[in-house]
N, CA, C and O of each residue as an XYZ file, in Angstrom:
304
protein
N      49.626    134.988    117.486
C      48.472    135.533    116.794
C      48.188    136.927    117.335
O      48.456    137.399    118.440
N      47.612    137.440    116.336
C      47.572    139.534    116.993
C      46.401    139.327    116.598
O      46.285    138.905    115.448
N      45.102    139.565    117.456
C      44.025    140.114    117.250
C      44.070    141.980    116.734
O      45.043    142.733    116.686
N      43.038    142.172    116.508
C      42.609    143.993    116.262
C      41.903    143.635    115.932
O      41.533    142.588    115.400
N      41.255    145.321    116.470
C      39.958    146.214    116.213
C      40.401    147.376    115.402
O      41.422    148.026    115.622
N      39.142    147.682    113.987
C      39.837    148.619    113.472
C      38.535    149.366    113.244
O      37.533    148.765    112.857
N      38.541    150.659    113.477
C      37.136    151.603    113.532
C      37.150    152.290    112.565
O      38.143    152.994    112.385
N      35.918    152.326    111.491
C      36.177    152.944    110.371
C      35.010    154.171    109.942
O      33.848    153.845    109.701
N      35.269    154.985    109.907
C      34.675    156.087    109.435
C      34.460    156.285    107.973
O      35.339    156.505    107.139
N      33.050    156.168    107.753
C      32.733    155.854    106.564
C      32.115    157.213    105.663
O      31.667    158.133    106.348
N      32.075    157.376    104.023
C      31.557    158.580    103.807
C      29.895    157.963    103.864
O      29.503    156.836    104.167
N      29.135    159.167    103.451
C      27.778    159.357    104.003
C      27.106    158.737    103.279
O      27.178    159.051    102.091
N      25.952    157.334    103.765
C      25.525    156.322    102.942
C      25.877    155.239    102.736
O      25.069    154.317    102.623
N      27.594    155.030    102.603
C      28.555    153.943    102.314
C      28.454    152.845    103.303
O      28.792    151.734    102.893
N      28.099    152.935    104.383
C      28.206    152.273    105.736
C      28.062    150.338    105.390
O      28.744    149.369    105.724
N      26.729    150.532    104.519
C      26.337    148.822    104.331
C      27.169    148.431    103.269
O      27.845    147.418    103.450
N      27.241    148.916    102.395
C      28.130    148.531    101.153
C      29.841    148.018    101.912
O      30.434    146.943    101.819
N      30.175    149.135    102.542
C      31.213    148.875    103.139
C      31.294    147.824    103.966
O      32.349    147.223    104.172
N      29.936    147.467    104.615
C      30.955    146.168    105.793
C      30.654    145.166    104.951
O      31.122    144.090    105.321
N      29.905    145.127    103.731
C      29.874    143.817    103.309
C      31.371    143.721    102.677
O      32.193    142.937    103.151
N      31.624    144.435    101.748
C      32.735    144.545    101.689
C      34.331    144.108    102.037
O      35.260    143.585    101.422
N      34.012    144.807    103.826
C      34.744    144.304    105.066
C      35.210    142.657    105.343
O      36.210    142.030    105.691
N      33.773    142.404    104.942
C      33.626    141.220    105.549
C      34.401    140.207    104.272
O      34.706    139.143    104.811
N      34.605    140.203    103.524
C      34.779    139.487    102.894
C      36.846    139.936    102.387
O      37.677    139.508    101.587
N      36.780    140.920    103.381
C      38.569    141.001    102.891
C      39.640    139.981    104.049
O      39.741    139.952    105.275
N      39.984    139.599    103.476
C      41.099    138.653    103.851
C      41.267    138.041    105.489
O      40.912    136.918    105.846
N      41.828    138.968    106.259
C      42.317    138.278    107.571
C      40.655    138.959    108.536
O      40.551    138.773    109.748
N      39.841    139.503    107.943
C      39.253    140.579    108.621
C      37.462    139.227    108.995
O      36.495    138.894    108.309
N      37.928    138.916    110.380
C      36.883    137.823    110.375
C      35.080    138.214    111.108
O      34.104    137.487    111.294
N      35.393    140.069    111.414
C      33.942    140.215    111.607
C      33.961    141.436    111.208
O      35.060    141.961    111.033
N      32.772    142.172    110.971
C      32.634    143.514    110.638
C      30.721    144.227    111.194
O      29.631    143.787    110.830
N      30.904    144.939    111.769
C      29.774    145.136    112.385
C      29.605    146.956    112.232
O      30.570    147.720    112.273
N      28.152    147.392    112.052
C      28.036    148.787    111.404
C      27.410    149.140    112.926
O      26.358    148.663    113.354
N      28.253    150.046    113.628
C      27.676    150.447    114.930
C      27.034    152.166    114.723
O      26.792    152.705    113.643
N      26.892    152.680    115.892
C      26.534    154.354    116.261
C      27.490    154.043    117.421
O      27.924    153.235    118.242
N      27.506    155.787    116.671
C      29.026    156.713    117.616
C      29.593    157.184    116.571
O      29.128    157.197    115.432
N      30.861    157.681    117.016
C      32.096    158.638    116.415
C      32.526    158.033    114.869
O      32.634    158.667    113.820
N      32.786    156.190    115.185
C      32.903    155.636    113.779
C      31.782    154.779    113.506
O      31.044    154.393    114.413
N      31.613    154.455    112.273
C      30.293    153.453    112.032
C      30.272    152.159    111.622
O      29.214    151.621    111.299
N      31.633    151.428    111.591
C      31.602    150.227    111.309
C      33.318    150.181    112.620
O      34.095    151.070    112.967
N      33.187    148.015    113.109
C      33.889    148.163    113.674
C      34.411    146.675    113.029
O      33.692    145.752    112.646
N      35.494    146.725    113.034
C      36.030    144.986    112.016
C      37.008    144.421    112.784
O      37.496    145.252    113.550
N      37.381    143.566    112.857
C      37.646    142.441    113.438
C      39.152    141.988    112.634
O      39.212    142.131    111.413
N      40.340    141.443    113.396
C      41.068    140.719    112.059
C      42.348    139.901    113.353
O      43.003    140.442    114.244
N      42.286    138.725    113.003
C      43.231    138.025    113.501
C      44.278    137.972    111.963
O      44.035    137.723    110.782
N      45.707    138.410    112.861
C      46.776    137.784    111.989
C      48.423    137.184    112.645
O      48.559    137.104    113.865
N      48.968    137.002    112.201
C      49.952    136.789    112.729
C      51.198    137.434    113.070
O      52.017    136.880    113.804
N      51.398    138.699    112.521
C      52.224    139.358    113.175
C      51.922    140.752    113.115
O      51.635    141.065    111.960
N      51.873    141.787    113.977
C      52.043    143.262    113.949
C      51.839    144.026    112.603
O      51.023    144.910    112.338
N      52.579    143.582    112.002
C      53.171    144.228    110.375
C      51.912    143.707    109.887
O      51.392    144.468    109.071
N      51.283    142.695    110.119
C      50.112    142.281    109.363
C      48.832    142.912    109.510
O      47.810    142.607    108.896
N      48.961    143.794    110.351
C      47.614    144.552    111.228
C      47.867    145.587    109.719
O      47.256    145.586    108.651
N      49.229    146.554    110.285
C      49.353    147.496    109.171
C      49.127    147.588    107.987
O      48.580    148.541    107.431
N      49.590    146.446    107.415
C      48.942    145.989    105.687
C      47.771    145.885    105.714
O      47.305    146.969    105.363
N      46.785    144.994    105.995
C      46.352    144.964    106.016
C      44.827    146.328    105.902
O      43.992    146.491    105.013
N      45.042    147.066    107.234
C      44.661    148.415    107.343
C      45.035    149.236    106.250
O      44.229    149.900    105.598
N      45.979    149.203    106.094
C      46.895    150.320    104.952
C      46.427    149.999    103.405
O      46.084    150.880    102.617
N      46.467    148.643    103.113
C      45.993    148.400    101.743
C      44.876    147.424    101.785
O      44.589    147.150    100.619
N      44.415    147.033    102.294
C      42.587    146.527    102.191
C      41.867    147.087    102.490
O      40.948    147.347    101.714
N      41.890    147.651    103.963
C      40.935    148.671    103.968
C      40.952    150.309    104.049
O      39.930    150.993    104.005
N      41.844    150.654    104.132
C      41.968    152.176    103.415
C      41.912    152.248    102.148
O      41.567    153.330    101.672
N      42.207    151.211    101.309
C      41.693    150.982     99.907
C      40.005    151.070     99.208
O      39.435    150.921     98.127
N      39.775    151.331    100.299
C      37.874    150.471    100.115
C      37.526    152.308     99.592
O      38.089    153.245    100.157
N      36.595    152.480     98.532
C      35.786    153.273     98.214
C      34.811    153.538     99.261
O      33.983    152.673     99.545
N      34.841    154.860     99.967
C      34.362    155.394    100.712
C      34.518    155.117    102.269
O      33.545    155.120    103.022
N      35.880    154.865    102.711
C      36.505    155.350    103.876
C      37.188    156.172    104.295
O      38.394    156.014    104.104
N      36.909    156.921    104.750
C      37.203    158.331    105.309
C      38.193    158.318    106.483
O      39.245    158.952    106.406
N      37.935    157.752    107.338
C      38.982    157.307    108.028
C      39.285    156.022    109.008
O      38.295    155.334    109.256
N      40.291    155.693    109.483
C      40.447    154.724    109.933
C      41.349    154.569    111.752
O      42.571    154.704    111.709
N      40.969    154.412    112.603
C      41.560    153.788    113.957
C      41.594    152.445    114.288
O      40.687    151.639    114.078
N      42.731    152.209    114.843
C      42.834    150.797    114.853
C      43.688    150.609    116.589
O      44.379    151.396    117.234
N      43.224    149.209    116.863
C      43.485    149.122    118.389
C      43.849    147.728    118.120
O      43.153    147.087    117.332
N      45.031    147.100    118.781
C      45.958    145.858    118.624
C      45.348    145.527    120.099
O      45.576    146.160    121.130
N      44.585    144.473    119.960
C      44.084    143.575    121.817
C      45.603    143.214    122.816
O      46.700    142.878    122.370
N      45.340    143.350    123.783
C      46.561    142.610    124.680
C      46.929    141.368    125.012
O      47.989    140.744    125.079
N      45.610    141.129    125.234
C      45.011    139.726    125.096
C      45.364    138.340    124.052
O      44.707    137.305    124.157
């Protein structure tokens, strides 16, 4: 199992729309709208590496009004 964290930079306003959003896409099991650099931070257990990327790449870089995206794979 691969946990991640994926930090998303949202356009201006979008922030709530977006984690509800978040929350409801596929492997992505929390989504939380913080302060700092990005404004939402999501959550996603999957099962392999490649699944982080899809995931990121076409669910949520897909989302209307994300601007950008960082993502951190746990070690753990």
């Amino acid at each position: 199992m691969v946990h991640a964290f994926v930090m998303v930079k949202t356009a201006a306003g979008s922030s709530e729309g977006l984690v509800d959003s978040l929350r409801t896409a596929g492997p992505i099991s929390e989504a939380h709208i913080v302060a700092g650099e990005y404004d939402i931070i999501a959550e996603l257990d999957v099962g392999e590496v490649y699944d982080v990327l899809d995931t990121v790449a076409n669910q949520v870089r897909s989302l209307e009004g994300v601007a950008d995206t960082r993502t951190y794979i746990s070690m753990q």
